[in-house]
Structures are given as structure tokens and as C-alpha cells.
C-alpha positions in Angstrom: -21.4 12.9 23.0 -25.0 13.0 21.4 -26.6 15.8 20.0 -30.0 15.9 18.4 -29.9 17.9 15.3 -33.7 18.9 13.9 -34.0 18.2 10.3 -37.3 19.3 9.9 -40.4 19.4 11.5 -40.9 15.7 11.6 -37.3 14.3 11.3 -34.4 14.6 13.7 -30.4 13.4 13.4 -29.3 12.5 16.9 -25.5 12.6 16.1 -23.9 10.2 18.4 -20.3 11.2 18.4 -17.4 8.9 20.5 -13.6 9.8 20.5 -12.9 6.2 21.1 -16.1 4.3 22.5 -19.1 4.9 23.8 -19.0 6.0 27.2 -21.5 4.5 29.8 -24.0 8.1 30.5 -24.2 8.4 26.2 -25.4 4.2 26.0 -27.6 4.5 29.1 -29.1 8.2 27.9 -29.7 6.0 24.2 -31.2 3.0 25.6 -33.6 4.7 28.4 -34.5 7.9 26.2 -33.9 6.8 22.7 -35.3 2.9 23.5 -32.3 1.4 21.4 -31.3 -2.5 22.6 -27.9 -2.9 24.0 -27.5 -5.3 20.7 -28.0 -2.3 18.6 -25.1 -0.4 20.1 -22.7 -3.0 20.6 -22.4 -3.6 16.7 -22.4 0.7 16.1 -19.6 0.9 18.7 -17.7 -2.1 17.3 -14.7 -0.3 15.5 -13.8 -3.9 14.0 -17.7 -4.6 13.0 -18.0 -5.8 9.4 -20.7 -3.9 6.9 -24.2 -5.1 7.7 -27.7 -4.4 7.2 -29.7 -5.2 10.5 -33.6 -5.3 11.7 -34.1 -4.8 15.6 -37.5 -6.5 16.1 -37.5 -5.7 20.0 -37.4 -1.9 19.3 -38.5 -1.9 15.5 -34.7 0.1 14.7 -32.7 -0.7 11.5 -29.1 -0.6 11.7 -26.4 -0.2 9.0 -23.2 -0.6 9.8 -21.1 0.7 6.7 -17.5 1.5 5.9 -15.8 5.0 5.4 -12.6 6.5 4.7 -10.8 7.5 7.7 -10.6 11.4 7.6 -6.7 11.3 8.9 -4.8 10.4 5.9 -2.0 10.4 7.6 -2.0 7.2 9.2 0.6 5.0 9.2 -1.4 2.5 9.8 -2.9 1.7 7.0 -5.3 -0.9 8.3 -6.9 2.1 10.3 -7.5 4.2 7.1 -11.1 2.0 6.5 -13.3 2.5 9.5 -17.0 1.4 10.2 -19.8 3.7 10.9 -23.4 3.4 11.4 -26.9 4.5 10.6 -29.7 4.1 12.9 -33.4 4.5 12.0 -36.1 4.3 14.6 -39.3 5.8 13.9 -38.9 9.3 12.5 -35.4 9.8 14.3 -31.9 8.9 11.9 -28.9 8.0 14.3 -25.6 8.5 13.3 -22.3 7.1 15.2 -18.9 8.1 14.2 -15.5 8.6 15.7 -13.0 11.5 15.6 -11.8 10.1 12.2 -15.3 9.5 10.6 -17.3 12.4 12.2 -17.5 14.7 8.3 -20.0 12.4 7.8 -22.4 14.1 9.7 -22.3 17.3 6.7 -23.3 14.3 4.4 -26.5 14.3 5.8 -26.7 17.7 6.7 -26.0 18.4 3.1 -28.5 15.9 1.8 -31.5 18.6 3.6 -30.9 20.6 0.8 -31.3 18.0 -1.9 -35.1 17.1 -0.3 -38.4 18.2 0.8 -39.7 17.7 4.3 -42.9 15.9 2.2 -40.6 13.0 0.6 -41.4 9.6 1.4 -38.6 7.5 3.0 -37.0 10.5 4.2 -34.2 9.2 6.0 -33.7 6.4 4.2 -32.7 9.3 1.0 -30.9 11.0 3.4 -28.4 7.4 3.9 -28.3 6.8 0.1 -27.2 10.4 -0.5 -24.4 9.6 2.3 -23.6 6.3 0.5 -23.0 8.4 -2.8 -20.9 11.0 -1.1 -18.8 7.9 0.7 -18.8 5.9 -2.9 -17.5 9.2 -4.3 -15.0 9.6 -1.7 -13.9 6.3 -2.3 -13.0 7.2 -6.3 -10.7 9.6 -5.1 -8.9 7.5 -3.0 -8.5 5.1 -5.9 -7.5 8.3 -8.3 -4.8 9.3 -5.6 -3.2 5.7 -5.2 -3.3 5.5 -9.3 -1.4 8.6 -8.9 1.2 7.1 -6.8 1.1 3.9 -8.9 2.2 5.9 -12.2 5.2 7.5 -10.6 6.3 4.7 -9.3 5.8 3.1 -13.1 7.4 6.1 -14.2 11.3 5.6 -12.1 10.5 2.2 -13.0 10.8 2.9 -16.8 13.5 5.5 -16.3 15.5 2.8 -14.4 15.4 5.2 -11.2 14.1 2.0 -8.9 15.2 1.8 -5.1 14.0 -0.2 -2.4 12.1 3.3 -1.6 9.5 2.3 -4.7 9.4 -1.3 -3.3 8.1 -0.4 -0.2 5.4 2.1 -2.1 4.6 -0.4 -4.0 4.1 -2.7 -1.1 1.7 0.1 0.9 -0.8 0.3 -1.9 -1.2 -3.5 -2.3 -2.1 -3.3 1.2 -4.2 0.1 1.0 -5.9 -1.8 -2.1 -6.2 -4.7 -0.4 -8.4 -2.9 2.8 -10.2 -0.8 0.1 -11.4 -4.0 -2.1 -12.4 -5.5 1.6 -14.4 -2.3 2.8 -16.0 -1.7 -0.8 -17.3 -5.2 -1.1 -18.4 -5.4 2.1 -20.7 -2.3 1.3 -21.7 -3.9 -1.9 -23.8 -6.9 0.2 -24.7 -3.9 2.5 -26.5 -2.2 -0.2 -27.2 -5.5 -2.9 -29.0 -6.8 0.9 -31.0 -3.4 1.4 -32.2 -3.3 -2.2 -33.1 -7.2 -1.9 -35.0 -7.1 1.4 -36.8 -3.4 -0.4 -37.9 -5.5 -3.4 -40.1 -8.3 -1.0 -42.6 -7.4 1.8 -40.3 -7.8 4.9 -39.1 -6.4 8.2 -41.2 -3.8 7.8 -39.1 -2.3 4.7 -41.0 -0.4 2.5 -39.3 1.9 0.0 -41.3 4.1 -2.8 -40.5 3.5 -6.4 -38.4 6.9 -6.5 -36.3 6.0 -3.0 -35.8 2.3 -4.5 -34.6 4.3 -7.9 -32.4 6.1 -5.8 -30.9 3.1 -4.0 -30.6 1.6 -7.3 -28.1 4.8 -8.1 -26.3 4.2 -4.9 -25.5 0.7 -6.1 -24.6 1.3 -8.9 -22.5 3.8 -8.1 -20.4 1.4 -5.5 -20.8 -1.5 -8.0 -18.6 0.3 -10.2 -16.1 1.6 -7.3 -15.7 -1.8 -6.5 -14.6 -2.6 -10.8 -12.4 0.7 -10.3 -10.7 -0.9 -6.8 -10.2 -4.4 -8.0 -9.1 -2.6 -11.1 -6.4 -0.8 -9.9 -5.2 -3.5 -7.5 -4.5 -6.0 -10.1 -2.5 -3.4 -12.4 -0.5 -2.3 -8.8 0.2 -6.3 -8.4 1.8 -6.8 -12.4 3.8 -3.9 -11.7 4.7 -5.2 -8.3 5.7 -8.5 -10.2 7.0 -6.8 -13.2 9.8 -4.8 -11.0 10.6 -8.3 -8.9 11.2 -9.6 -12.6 13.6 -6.8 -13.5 15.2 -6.7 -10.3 15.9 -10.5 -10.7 16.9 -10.0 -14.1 19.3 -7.5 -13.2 20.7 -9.9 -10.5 21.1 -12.6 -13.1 23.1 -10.2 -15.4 25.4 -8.9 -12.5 26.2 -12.8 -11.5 26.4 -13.6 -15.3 29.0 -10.7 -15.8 30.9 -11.6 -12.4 30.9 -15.5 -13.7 32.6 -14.6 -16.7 35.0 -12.6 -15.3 35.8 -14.7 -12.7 37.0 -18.0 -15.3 38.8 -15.0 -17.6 41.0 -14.1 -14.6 41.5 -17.6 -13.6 43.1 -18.6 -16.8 46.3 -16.3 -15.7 46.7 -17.9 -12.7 46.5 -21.3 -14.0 49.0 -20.6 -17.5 51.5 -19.1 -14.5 50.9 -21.5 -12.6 52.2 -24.1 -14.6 55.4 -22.1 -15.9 55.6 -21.8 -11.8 55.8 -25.1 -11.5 59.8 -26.7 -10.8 59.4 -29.1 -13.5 60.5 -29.4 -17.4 57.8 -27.4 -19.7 58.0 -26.8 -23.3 59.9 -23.5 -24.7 60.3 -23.2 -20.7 64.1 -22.6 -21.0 63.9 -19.6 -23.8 64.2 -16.1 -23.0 60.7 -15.4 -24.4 58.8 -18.0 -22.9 57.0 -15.2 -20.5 55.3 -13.7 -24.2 54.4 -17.2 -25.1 52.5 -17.8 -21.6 51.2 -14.3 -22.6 49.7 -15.8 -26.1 48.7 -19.2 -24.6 47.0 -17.3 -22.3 45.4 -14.6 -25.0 44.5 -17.9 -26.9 42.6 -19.5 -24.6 40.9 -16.3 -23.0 39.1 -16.1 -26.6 38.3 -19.3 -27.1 35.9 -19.1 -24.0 34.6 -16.0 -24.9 33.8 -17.0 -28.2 32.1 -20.4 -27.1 30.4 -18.3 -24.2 29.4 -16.4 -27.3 28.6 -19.3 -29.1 25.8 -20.1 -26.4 24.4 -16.5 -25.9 25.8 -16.5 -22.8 27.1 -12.8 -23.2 
């Protein structure tokens, strides 16, 4: 579905909105009345297309392809909770394509109208920094919400309340982590790339000192959602390693425990065994030889604990 939104009297958002992909009447309607190149919308209706930055010499359109939260939380699968959108820029038009799950975007730059005048330069190249800093703060909260999660779990952990419940936790965010540190650096080059190709005199690029500031901001901004991210999945990967190492080390102490009890009982059977045996054995023939295969028995059972002792073995 694509609907042109007027920003001002210059500037339109065409908001190009697919439930899945683009159908063929909304990429025929945006290559014959909009003049985008099939090229264009093959990489904005890629829902596996990486971050990019993009200059469409044929029809003069810049494309960047950048990554979002998915709206629906909920997923279970957690590979779906980074998605790709994209801005378009063709002459004095801003194209946006989302998906059912990335659509909000759309009030980013609806909201960004209120944050400019219809007489700044670079327009609607403000209006996509403002959406990167909306996105880069959306990101932070993610982040705050898995550290969140994180600290409970360190928190049963300390209280020794583990289950296989916190293992598997602990296992989705080093994979949620592990699809945020992907997306966020992949918006890093995105926006290092933009600034880079800004800074020189090419593609047609040519940002004011103030839009350039602001693009500065945005990168920043991600620069240091991308220390928080990396950040948080390295202290989610100790604790992941501390618990293996407590769960080991409670699995040494249980076989430890049920190794020494083991060779104490054995020494019973063995001492009987022997009186059991149909064969001449010392004090054998006395009516209290049964207490002294008691204190043989006794005897011996504490020399092995002492020598396990001995060894810090208990």
C-alpha cells in the first residue's frame, strides 16, 4: 500500500507500506510514477537485506537500508525481532518502506515535522537522522530490558534458585544480543559511510554544516549503543559461563560425595565377606567375633576417611 503524506509545501513522505512484500500494482505504480529502478526496490523489499547506504545514478535516488526493532515483542523467533527498513530520497520526495512489524516508524518522521522548519536545508535528510535517533533510542531500551532479565537471572543464581528454566533465559539473550550487536553494527557503517561520503564532494551528497552536526549526534549516539550492546553481551556470556561452572561444580561434589560413600559401604561387605568365607579366620570360632568384624570394620572405615581427609578430598 503507498500513501503520499505532504510534509510541507515542498516535501512529501510517500509511505510505502507491505504486509509481507511488495505486491506487483505498488512496484509498477513506484517505478512508472515515482521513476524508482527495479534495483532500488529489490534491496527495500529484501527482508534479509543487510544495512547499507546506496546512490542510484540511473534515477539520481539514495537508498538506506537500516535496521529496526520489530514492533511484535512477542516473537518467538528471536531472529525476526531485528528487521530492515528503508529510506528513499529522490528529489524533494522521502520514501519510506516498512512492514506490519516496522510500520511506527512512519510517526518518527511525522514527529520529526515538529522539530523543523519547511526553510531548513537537507530537509529530509534531518528528518532520517531524527529517525536514526528515535531507532538508536529504541535500541537502549531493548538493551535496559534484557539487563533486566540478566539481573534476575544473576539474582536465583546467587540465591541458589537455578533451574534449567534460567539456562534457557540465559541462552535467549546471548542470541537476542547476538542479533542486536549484528543489526547495531551494521548501522554503525551505515551512518560512519553517510558521514564519510558527506565530508568529500561525491554522489551528489551535500550536507550543511548544521545537518552534518546532526549526523555527527546520530552517530554518536549509535556509537555508544553499540559499547552498551557489546557491553551487555559479554557480562550475559561470564554469567552464562559462571553458572556452567557452578553447575559443574556442583556435579563434581555430588559424584565426590557418592564416591565416598560408595568405598565406606563397600568395606562391610568385604569384612563379612571374609568371616563368610568356609575357611579358618582369626577369633573366628569366639562368640564375639561378629563385634570384632564390627571394630575391624569401624577401624578401617576411619582410616579412609581420615586419609581422604588427609588429601582434601572431603
Amino acid at each position: 500500500m503507498i500513501n503520499e503524506i505532504v510534509l510541507n509545501k515542498r516535501h512529501k513522505l510517500i509511505d510505502v507500506h507491505s504486509t509481507e512484500n511488495l505486491n506487483n500494482t505498488d512496484r509498477t505504480k513506484l517505478i512508472e510514477d515515482y521513476d524508482l529502478t527495479n534495483e532500488i526496490l529489490d534491496y527495500a523489499d529484501d527482508e534479509n537485506e543487510r544495512a547499507r547506504f546506496e546512490y542510484d545514478e540511473l534515477s539520481h535516488t539514495f537508498l538506506v537500508v537500516y535496521n529496526v526493532q520489530n514492533e511484535n515483542e512477542d516473537s518467538n523467533d528471536l531472529s525476526q525481532r531485528v528487521l530492515p527498513i528503508s529510506f528513499a530520497i529522490k528529489d524533494d520526495q522521502l520514501f519510506l518502506f516498512t512492514s506490519d512489524s516496522t510500520h511506527y516508524i512512519k510517526d518518527y518522521i511525522l514527529e520529526a515535522k515538529a522539530h523543523f522548519t519547511e526553510e531548513k536545508e537537507n530537509l529530509l535528510w534531518e528528518f532520517i537522522f531524527f529517525a536514526f535517533d528515535q531507532i538508536s533510542s529504541d535500541y537502549s531500551d531493548q538493551i535496559s530490558s534484557t539487563d533486566e532479565r540478566r539481573n534476575k537471572i544473576q539474582a536465583l543464581i546467587k540465591k541458589h534458585h537455578s533451574s534449567e528454566n534460567q539456562i534457557l533465559e540465559l541462552s535467549d539473550l546471548q542470541d537476542l544480543t547476538t542479533y542486536l550487536n549484528t543489526a547495531i553494527n551494521g548501522n554503525v557503517a551505515v551512518v560512519n559511510q553517510i558521514e564519510l561520503i558527506s565530508s568529500g564532494k561525491v554522489q551528489q551528497l551535500h550536507l550543511t554544516k548544521v545537518t552534518r552536526e546532526h549526523l555527527h549526534d546520530s552517530m554518536i549516539e549509535i556509537e555508544q549503543i553499540k559499547n552498551q550492546v557489546n557491553l551487555s553481551s559479554d557480562i550475559i556470556d561470564r554469567i552464562s559461563n559462571t553458572y556452567n561452572n557452578i553447575l559443574n561444580n556442583r556435579t563434581n561434589t555430588t559424584m565426590k560425595v557418592l564416591t565416598v560413600y560408595t568405598i565406606i559401604l563397600s568395606i562391610p561387605t568385604i569384612v563379612s565377606g571374609f568371616y563368610g568365607m568356609n575357611m579358618k579366620l582369626p577369633v573366628a570360632d569366639k562368640g564375639w567375633s561378629w563385634v570384632f568384624s564390627l571394630i575391624i570394620t569401624i577401624v578401617i572405615i576411619l582410616i579412609i576417611l581420615w586419609d581422604l581427609h588427609r588429601h582434601n578430598s572431603l
